[in-house]
Every structure is written in C-alpha cells, then in structure tokens.
C-alpha positions, 0 to 999 in steps of 0.5 A: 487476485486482480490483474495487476498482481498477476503481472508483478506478483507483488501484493499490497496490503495497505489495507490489511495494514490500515485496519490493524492501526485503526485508521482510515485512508483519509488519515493516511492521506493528511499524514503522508501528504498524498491524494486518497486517489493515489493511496486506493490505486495502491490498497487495490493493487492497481499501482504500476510502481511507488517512489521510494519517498512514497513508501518510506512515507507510509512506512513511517506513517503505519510503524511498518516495514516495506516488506509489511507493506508489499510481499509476493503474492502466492503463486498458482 
C-alpha cells in the first residue's frame, strides 16, 4: 500500500480499470484530454485530490461509476 492510501484511505483502481477494457493509459489520456502524467499520479495512488470534471471524465471514458473507480482501502 503506499503512502498515500495510508493517508486517505482511499484506493484507486485505474489501472484495474484500465486492463478490464483493454485500453492503455495513453488512450485514457486522448480521450479525457488529460497528460499521461496526471492520470499515473492518479493509477499510483499518489494523487492529492481529482476535479469532479476529471473523474466524471474517466468515468465517462472507462463506462464506470466513481465508486468503481475510488473505493476504501482495506483496513489494518
């Protein structure tokens, strides 16, 4: 678990997410119009916080929901 999910226990699964459709972080990245910078931050769960326009966005993109996307992270 890394650091940040030790802080906010929230996890991230983009990348989960990313592998059950088939597609790659660059195709993410065209799609919601973001860096692919910005969307590892947030598969590494090194992300501080995301804009609402950001997650609707990827939501949109990977035919989720947001709690598909970010869910708590199991406690100790």
């Amino acid at each position: 678990m890394t650091e940040e999910v030790e802080i906010t226990g929230i996890r991230c699964r983009l990348g989960e997410l990313l592998e059950e459709r088939g597609t790659t972080l660059t195709r993410l990245a065209e799609l919601v119009d973001l860096s692919i910078v910005n969307l590892s931050v947030l598969k590494n769960d090194r992300a501080r916080a995301i804009r609402f326009s950001t997650l609707r966005a990827i939501c949109e993109a990977l035919e989720c929901e947001v709690g598909d996307l970010l869910v708590l992270a199991p406690g100790d």
